[in-house]
PALO-122340 format. One record per residue (C-alpha): z, x, y; residue in one letter; residue number from 1. Coordinates in pm, 1 decimal. Layout:
BEGIN
+----------+----------+----------+------+------+
|       zz |       xx |       yy | resn | resi |
+----------+----------+----------+------+------+
|        Z |        X |        Y |    A |  NUM |
...
+----------+----------+----------+------+------+
// end
This chain:
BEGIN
+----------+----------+----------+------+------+
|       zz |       xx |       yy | resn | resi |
+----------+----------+----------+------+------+
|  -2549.4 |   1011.1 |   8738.6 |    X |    1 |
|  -2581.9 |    927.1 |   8380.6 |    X |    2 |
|  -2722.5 |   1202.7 |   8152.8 |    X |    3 |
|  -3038.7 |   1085.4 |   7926.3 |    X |    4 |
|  -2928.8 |   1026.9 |   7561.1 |    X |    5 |
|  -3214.8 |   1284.9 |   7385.7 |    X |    6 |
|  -3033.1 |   1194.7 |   7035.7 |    X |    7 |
|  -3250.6 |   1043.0 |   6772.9 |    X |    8 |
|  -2914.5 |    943.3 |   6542.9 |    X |    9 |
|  -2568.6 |    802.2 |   6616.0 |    X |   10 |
|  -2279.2 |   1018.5 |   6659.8 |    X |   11 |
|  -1968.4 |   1002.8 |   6523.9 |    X |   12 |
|  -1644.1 |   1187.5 |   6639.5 |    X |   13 |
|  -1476.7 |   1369.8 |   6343.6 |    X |   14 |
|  -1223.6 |   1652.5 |   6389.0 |    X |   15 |
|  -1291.2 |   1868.0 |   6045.7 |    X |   16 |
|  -1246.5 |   2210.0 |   6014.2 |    X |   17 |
|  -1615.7 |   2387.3 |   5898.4 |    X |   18 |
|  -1702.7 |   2748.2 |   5867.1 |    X |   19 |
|  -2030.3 |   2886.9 |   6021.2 |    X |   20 |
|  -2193.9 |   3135.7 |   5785.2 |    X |   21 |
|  -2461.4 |   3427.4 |   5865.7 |    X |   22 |
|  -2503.4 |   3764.0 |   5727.5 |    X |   23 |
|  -2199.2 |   3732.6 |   5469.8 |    X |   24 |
|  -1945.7 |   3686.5 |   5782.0 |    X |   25 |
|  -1760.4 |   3300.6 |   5800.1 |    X |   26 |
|  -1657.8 |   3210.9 |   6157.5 |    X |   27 |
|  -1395.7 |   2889.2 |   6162.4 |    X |   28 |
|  -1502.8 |   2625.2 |   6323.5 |    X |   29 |
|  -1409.1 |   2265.2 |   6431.2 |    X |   30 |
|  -1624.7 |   2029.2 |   6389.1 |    X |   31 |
|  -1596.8 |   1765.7 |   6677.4 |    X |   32 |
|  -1894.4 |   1515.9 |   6579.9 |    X |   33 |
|  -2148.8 |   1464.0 |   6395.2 |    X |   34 |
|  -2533.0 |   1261.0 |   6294.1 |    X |   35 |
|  -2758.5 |   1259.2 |   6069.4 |    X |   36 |
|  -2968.5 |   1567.6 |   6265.6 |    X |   37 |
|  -2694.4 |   1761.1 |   6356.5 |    X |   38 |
|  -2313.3 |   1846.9 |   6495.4 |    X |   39 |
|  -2174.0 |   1958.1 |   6795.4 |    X |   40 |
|  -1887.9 |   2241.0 |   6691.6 |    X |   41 |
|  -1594.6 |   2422.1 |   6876.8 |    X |   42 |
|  -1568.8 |   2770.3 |   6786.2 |    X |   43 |
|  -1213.0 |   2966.3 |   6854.0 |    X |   44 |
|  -1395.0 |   3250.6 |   7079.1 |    X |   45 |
|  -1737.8 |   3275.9 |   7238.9 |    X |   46 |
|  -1922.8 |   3391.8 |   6953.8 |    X |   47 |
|  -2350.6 |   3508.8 |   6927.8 |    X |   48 |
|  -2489.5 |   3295.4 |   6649.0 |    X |   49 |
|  -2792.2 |   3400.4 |   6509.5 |    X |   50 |
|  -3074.3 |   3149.3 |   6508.4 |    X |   51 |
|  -3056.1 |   3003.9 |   6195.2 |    X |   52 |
|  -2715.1 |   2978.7 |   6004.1 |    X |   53 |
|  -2518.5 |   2778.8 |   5751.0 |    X |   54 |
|  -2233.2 |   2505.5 |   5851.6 |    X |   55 |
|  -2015.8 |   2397.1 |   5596.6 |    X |   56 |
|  -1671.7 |   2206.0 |   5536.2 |    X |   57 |
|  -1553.3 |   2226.4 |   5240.9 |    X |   58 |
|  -1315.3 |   1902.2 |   5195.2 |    X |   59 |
|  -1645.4 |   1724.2 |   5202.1 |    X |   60 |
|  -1889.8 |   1935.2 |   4986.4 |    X |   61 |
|  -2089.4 |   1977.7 |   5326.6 |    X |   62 |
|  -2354.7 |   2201.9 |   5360.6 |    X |   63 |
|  -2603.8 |   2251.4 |   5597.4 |    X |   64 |
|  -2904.4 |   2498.6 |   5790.4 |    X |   65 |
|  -2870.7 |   2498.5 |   6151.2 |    X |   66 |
|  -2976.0 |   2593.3 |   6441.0 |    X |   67 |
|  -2889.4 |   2639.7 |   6777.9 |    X |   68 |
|  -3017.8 |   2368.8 |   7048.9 |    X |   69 |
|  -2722.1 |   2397.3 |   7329.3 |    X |   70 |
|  -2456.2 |   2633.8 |   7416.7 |    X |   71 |
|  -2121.7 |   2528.3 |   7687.3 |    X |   72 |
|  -1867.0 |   2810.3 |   7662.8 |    X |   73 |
|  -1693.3 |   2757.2 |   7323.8 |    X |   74 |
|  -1831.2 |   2402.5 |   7245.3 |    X |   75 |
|  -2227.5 |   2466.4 |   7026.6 |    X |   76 |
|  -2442.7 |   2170.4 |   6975.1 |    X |   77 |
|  -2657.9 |   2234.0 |   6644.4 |    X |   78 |
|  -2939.4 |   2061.6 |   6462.5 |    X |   79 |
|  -2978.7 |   2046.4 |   6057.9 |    X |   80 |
|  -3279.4 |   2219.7 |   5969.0 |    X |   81 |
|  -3442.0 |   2056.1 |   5670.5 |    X |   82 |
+----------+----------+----------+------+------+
// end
């Protein structure tokens, strides 16, 4: 069964290392790809985000507002708020 592609944007794999930011505390992250609307992140240990927060990695000036739209275990699927 194929699953229904929902994305508006291409995705590209990366493999960049990004920091998720709420409340003055940075979680590490690893970025594993990425669109124009949003990212879908590994984080080290299951983790609650809050429901807005800030993704950014550094080696590419990157910084964005996210939010939440999918949760599997360690692996979060986010969308750039505007």
């Amino acid at each position: 069964m194929r699953m229904i592609e929902k994305r508006e944007a291409q995705r590209y794999r990366v493999f960049k290392g990004g920091t998720i930011t709420f409340e003055s505390s940075g979680i590490p992250c690893t970025v594993r790809n990425m669109s124009a609307g949003g990212a879908a992140i590994d984080l080290d240990t299951p983790v609650t985000l809050p429901q807005s927060f800030t993704l950014s990695i550094a080696r590419d000036d990157f910084v964005r507002n996210c939010r939440t739209v999918w949760r599997s275990d360690k692996r979060v699927g986010l969308a750039f708020v505007q």
